[in-house]
C-alpha positions as CSV (number, residue, x, y, z in Angstrom):
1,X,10.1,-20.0,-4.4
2,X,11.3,-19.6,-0.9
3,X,14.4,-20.7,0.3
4,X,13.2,-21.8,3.9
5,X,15.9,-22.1,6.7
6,X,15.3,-25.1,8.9
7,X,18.0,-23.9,10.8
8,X,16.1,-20.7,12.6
9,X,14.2,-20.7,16.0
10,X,12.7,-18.0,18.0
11,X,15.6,-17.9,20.2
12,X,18.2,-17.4,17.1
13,X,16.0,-14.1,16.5
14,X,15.9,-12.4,19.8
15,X,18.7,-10.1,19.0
16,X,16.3,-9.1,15.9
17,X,13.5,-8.5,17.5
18,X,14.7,-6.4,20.4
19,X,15.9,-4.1,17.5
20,X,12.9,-4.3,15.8
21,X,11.1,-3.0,19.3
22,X,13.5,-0.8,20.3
23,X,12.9,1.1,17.0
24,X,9.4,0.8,17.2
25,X,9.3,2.1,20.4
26,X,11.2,5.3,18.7
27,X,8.5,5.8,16.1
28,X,5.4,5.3,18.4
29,X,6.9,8.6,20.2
30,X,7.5,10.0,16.9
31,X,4.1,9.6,15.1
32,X,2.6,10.3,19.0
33,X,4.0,13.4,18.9
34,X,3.1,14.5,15.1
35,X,-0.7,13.1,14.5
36,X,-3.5,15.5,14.5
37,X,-6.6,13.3,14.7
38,X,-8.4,16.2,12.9
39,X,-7.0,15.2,9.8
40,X,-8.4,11.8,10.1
41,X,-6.8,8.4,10.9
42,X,-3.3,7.6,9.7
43,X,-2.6,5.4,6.8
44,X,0.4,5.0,4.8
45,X,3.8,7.6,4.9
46,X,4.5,9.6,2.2
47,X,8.2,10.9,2.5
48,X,8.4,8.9,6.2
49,X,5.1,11.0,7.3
50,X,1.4,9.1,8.3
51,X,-0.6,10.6,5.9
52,X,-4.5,9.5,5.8
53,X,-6.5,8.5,3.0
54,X,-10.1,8.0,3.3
55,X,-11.7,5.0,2.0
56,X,-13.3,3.3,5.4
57,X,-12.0,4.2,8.5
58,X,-10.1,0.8,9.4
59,X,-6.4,1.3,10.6
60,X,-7.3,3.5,13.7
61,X,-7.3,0.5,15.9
62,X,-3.8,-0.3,14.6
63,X,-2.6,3.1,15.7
64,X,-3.6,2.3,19.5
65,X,-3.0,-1.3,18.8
66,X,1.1,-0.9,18.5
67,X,0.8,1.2,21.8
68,X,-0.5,-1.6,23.5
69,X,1.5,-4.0,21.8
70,X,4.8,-2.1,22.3
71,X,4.0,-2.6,26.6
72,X,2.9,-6.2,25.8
73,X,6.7,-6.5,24.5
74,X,8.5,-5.1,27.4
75,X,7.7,-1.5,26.8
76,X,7.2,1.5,29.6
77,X,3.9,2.4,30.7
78,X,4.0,5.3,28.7
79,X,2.7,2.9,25.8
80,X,0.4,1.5,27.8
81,X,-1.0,5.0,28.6
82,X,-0.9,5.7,25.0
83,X,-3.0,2.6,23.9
84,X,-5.4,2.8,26.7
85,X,-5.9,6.7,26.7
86,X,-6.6,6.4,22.6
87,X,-8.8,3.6,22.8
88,X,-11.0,5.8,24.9
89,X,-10.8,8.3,23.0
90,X,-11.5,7.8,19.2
91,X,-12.4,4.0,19.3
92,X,-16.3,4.4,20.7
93,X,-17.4,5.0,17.0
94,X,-15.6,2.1,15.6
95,X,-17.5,0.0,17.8
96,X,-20.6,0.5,16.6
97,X,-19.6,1.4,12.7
98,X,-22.4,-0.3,10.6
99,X,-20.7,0.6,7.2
100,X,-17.4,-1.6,7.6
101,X,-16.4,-5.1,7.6
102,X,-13.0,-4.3,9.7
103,X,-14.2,-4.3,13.7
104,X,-11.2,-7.3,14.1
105,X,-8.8,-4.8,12.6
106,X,-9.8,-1.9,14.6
107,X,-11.9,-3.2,18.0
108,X,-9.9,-6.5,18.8
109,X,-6.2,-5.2,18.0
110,X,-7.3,-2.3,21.1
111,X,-10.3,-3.3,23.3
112,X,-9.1,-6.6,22.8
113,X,-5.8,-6.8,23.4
114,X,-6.7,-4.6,27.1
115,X,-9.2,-7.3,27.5
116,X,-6.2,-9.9,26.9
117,X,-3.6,-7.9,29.1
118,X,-5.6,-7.5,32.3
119,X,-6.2,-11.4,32.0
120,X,-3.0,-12.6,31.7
121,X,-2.6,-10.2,34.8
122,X,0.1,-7.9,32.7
123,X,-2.3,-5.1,34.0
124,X,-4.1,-5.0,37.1
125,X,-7.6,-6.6,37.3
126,X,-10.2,-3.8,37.7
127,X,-14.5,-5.0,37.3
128,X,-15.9,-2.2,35.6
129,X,-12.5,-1.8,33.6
130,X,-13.0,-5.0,32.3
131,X,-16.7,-4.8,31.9
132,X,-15.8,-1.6,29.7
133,X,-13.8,-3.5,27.4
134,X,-16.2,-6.9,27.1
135,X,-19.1,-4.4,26.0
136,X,-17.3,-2.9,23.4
137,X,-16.3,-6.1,22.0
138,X,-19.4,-8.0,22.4
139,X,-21.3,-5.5,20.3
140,X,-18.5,-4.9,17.8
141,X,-18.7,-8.6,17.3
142,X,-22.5,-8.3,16.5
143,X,-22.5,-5.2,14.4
144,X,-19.8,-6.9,12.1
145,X,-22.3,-9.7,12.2
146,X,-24.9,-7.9,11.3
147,X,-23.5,-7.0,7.6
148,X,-25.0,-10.3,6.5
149,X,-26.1,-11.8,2.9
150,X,-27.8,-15.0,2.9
151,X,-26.9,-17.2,0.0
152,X,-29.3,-19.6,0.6
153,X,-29.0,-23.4,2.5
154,X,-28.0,-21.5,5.5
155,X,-24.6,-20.4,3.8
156,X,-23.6,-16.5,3.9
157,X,-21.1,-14.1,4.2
158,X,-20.4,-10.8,6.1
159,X,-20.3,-8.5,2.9
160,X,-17.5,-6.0,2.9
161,X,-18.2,-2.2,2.7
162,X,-18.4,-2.4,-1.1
163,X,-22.2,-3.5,-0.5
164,X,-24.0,-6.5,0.2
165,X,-22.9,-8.3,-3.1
166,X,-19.1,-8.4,-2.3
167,X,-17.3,-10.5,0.1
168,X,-13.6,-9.7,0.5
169,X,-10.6,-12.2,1.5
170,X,-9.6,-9.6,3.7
171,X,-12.7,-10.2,6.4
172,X,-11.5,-13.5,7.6
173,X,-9.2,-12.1,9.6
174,X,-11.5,-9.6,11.1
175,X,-13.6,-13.2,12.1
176,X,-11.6,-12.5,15.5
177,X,-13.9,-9.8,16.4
178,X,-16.9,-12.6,15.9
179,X,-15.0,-14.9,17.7
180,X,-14.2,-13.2,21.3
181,X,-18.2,-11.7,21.2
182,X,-19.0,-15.8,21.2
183,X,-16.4,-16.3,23.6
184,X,-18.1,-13.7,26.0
185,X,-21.2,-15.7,25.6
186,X,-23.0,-12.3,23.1
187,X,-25.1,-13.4,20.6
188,X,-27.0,-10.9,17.6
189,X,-30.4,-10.4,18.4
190,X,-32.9,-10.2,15.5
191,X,-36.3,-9.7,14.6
192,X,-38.7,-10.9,16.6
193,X,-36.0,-11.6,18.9
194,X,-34.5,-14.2,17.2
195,X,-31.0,-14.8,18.6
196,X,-28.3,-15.4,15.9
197,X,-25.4,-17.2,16.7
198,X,-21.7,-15.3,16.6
199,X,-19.9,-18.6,16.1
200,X,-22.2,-20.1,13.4
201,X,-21.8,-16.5,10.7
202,X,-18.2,-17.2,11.3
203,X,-18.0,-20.9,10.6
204,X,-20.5,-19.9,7.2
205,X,-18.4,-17.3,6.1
206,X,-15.1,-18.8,6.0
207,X,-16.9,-21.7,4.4
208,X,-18.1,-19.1,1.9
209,X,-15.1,-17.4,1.6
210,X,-12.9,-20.9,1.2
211,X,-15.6,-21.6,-1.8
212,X,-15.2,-18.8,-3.4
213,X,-12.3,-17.1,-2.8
214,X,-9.7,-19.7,-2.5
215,X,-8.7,-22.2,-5.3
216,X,-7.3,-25.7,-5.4
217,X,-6.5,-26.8,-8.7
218,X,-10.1,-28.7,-9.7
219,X,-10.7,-27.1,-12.2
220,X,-13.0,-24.5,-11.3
221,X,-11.8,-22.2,-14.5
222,X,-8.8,-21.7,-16.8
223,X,-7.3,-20.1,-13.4
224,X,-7.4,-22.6,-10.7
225,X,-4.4,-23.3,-9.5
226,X,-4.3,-24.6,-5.9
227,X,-3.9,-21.9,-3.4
228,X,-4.3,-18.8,-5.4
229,X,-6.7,-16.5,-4.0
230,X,-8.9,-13.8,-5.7
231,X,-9.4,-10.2,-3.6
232,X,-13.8,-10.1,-4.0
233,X,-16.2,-12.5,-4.9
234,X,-19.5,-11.0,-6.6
235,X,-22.9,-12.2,-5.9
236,X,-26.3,-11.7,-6.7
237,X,-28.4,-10.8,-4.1
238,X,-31.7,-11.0,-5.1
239,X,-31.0,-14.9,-5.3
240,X,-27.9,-15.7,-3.9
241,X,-26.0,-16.9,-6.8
242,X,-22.5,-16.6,-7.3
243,X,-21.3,-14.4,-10.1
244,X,-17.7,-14.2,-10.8
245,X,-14.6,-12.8,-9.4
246,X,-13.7,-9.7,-8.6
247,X,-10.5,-7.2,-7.2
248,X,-10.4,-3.6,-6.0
249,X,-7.1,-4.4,-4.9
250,X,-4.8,-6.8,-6.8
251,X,-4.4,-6.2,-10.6
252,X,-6.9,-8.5,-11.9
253,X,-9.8,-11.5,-10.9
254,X,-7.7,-14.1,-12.3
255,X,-4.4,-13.1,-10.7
256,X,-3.7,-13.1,-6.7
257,X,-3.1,-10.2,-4.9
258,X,-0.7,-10.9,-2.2
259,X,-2.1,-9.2,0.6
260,X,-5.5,-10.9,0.2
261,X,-3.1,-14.3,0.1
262,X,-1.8,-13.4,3.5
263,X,-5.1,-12.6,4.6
264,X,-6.1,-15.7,4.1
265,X,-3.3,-17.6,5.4
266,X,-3.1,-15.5,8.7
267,X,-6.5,-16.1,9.0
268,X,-7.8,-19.6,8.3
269,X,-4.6,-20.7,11.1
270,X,-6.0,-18.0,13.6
271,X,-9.3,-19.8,13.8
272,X,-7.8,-23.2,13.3
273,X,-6.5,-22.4,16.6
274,X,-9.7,-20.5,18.2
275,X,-11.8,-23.3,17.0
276,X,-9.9,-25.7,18.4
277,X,-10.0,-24.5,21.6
278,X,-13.6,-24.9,21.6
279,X,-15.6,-27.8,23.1
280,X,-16.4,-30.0,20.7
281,X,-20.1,-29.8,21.2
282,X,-20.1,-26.0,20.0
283,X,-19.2,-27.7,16.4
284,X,-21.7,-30.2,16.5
285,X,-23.7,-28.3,14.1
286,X,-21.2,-28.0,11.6
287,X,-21.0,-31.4,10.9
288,X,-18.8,-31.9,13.9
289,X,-15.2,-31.2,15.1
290,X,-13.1,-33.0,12.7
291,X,-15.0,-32.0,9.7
292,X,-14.4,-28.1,10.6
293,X,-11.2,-28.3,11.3
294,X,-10.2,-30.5,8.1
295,X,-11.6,-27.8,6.2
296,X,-10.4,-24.9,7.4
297,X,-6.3,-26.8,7.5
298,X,-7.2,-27.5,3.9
299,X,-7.4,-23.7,3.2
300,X,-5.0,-22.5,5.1
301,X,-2.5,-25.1,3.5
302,X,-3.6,-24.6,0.0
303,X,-3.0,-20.7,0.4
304,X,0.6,-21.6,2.2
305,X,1.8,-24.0,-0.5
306,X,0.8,-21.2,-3.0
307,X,2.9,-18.5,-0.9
308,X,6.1,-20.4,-1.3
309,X,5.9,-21.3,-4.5
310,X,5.2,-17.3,-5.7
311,X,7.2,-15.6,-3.3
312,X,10.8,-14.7,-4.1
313,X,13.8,-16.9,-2.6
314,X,13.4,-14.3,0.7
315,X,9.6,-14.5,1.5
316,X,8.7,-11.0,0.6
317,X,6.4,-11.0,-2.3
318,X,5.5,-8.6,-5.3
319,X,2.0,-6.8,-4.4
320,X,0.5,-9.5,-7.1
321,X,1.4,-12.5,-9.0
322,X,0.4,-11.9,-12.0
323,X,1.4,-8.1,-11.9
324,X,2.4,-7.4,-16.0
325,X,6.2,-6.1,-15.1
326,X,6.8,-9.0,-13.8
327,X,7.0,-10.5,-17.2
328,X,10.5,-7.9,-17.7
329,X,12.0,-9.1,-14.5
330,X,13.5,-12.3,-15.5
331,X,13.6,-14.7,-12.6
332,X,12.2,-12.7,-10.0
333,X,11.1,-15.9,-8.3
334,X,14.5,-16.9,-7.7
335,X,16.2,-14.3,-6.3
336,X,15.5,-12.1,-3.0
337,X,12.7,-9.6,-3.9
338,X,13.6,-5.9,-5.3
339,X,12.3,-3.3,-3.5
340,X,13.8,-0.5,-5.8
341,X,13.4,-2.5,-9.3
342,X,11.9,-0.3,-11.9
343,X,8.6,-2.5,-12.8
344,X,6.6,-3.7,-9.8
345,X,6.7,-2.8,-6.4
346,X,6.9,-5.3,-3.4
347,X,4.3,-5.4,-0.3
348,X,6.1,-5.9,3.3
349,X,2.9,-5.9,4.4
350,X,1.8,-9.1,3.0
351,X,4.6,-11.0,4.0
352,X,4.5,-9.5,7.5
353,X,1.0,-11.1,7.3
354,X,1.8,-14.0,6.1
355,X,4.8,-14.9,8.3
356,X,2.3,-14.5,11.5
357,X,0.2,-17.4,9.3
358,X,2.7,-19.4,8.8
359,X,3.8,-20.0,12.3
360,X,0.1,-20.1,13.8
361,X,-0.4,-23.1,10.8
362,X,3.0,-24.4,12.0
363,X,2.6,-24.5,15.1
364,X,-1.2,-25.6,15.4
365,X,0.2,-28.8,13.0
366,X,3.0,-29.6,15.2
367,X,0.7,-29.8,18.7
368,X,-1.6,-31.5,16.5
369,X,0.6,-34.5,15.8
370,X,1.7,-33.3,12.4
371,X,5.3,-32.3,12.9
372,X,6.8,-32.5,9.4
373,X,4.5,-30.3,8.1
374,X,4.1,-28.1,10.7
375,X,8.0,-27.8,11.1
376,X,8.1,-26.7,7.4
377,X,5.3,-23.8,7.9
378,X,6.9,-22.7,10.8
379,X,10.5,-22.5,9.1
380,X,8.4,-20.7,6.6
381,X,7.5,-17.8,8.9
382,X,10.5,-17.6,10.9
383,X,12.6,-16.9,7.6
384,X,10.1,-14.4,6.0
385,X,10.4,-12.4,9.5
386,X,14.5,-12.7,9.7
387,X,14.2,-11.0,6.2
388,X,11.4,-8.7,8.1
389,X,13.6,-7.7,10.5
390,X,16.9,-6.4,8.9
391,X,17.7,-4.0,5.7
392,X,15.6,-2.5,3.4
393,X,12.7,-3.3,5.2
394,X,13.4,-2.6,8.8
395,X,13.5,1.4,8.8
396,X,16.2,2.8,10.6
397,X,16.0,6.3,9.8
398,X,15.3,8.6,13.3
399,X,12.5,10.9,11.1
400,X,11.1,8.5,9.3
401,X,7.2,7.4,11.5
402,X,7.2,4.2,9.5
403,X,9.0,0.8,11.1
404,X,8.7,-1.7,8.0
405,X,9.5,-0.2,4.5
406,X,8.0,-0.8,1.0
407,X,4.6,-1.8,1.9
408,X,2.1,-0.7,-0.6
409,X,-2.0,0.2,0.0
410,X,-3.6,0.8,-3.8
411,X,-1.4,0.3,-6.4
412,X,-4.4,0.2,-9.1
413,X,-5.7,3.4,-8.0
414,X,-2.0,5.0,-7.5
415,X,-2.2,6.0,-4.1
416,X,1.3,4.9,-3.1
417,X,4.1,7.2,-2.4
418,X,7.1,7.2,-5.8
419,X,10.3,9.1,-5.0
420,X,11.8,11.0,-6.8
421,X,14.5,9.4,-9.7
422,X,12.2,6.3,-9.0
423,X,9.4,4.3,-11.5
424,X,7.0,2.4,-8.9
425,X,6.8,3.1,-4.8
426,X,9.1,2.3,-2.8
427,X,10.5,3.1,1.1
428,X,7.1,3.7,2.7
429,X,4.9,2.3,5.8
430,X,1.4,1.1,6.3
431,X,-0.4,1.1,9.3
432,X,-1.1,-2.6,9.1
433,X,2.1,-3.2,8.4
434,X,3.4,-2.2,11.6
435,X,0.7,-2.8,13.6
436,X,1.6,-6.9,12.2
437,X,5.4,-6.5,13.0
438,X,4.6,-5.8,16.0
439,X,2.8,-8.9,16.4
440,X,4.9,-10.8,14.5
441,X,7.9,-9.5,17.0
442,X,5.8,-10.3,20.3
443,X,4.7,-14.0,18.9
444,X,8.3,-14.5,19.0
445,X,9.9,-12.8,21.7
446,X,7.5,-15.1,23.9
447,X,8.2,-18.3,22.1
448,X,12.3,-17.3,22.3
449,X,11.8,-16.6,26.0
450,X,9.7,-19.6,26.7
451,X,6.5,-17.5,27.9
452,X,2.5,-17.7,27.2
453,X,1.8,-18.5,23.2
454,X,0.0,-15.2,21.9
455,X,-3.8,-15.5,21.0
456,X,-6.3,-12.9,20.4
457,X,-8.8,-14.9,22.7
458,X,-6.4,-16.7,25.3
């Protein structure tokens, strides 16, 4: 369980997070400097160098998003140029890619963020720049819509690239991309030109997805203990019907993969806020504004609760709870996690993730008039990213492109990096992974020096 320090605030971790940009700054040149696109879009490291690995093209964004980031934080224009310059670039296809379910990954952390810069008047305000970026978000938001499977009484989900009879934990986050379309008034157009509604396929499929994918102890099967989270859900798409659980990812249906937990987390308190910015007319249908927002608190809650109570005393988490070498580490839960044990690797990445969830849930209960439990969330989050932000997981080493060590991709299908002398992986980076310290490291450089709260829509 973790050990959460009431005692942190945003301002207590500025000296942290400068570090934490200053060396990201370092390996933005470095990985600038070494990637050939023709070898595809980077990945993970192997041996401190971006490697790709083709599966669906869904970090690119990342790559371009840390650029822009990195200026967003105080960095040079050179990052700016970076970000910018890329986006152009390589990002046109991502826009209009029917075959994944990641256009928030790749479309909102690049287009978006531009879109978000030049209105918060970081960069200067130019029309057809701006109509540039609004395009390219308006129709990534409805070619991610697009990827629909009804269910039946008007429930759904946007079906991940497995097919239309898997839905993934993973898309909720990617909601954002659904989200600022609707924001910039887009809509999907169908036949007979019927005009489908953004916001409404993302209220369905995180209803779907907190059906489904999400537990909370009621009994559901042998398995359901509140909060724990399975990677896929399986249905049949000739009628609708929900089969079973599923995982490509995590190490079994009835275990929780850790990353798909932060997922979740992250991304039930990003549209907590987004929706609640809304007027409440626009969630009318839904069975009004209270009702939604009940809901989607009650996931993101059930997957926090379930966080700290299987995460190690320091917030970084093995790559899945039930992972079988586990079982030969004693009590793993209560001591700091072991990067370099000889039975299960940990994943950064998830708790990089999940510390950006837990002070968006924290924070969204604390304005909303909750401030015991939002205090603890937010506690949560600031002590997973002062773990985050120092040794082994901050890398320090000048050749090494990665920024935040022992993150893991596919540990079922043994993609990730093992050094030598060593049993599981250990001491690489994920683009995700640093694409999320980076936000994690703006969210709080602007809370510690009292500017504009971080949103993908603001």
């Amino acid at each position: 369980m973790i050990t959460i320090d009431t005692t942190l605030d945003a301002k207590s971790l500025l000296t942290e997070v400068r570090k934490v940009l200053d060396l990201s700054a370092a390996k933005i040149r470095l990985l600038n400097a070494s990637w050939d696109p023709s070898r595809g879009t980077p990945v993970f490291t192997v041996n401190g160098r971006y490697t790709s690995r083709g599966w669906t093209e869904w970090t690119q964004g990342f790559m371009f998003g840390s650029s822009i980031l990195q200026f967003d934080a105080g960095g040079g224009q050179e990052f700016l140029a970076a970000g910018r310059g890329g986006t152009v670039k390589h990002m046109a296809t991502h826009v209009s890619h029917t075959g994944v379910h990641d256009h928030g990954f790749n479309n909102v952390s690049t287009y978006g963020n531009l879109r978000r810069l030049m209105r918060e008047g970081r960069i200067p305000a130019n029309e057809w720049e701006m109509h540039f970026y609004e395009m390219a978000l308006k129709v990534s938001g409805a070619v991610q819509a697009a990827r629909w499977t009804d269910i039946g009484n008007d429930q759904g989900y946007i079906y991940s690239f497995n097919g239309p009879q898997s839905l993934f934990a993973d898309t909720v986050r990617s909601l954002r991309s659904l989200a600022v379309a609707h924001q910039l008034g887009h809509v999907l157009m169908g036949e007979k030109d019927a005009k489908i509604s953004l916001l409404h396929r993302l209220i369905r499929h995180a209803e779907t997805t907190a059906k489904y994918n999400v537990y909370y102890g009621e009994g559901r099967d042998t398995y359901d203990v509140r909060g724990r989270v399975v990677h896929e859900s399986i249905f049949n798409v000739n009628d609708g019907s929900y089969r079973c659980p599923s995982t490509q990812q995590g190490f079994s249906p009835f275990t929780t993969w850790t990353r798909g937990l932060a997922w979740i987390l992250c991304g039930y308190a990003e549209e907590l806020e987004f929706l609640s910015s809304l007027a409440p007319s626009a969630l009318e249908p839904y069975g009004g504004r209270a009702k939604v927002l009940a809901a989607f608190r009650t996931t993101a809650e059930a997957a926090a609760e379930f966080y700290i109570a299987y995460t190690p005393v320091d917030g970084v988490p093995y790559w899945d709870t039930g992972a079988p070498g586990l079982a030969k580490m004693g009590d793993y839960l209560g001591r700091k996690a072991d990067p370099y044990n000889d039975f299960e690797p940990v994943d950064s990445s998830a708790a990089v993730i999940a510390a950006q969830g837990f002070l968006r849930l924290g924070k969204y209960l604390k304005d909303g008039g909750n401030p015991p439990e939002g205090a603890r969330y937010y506690q949560a989050g600031l002590t997973i990213a002062r773990t985050l932000f120092g040794e082994p997981y901050l890398s320090t080493q000048p050749d090494h492109e990665g920024l935040i060590l022992h993150s893991v991709y596919h540990r079922p299908n043994g993609w990730d990096n093992i050094p030598p002398g060593r049993r599981i992986p250990s001491g690489e980076a994920t683009m995700w992974g640093d694409y999320h310290v980076r936000e994690l490291a703006l969210m709080l450089i602007r809370a510690g020096e009292g500017k504009p709260y971080y949103t993908f829509f603001g």
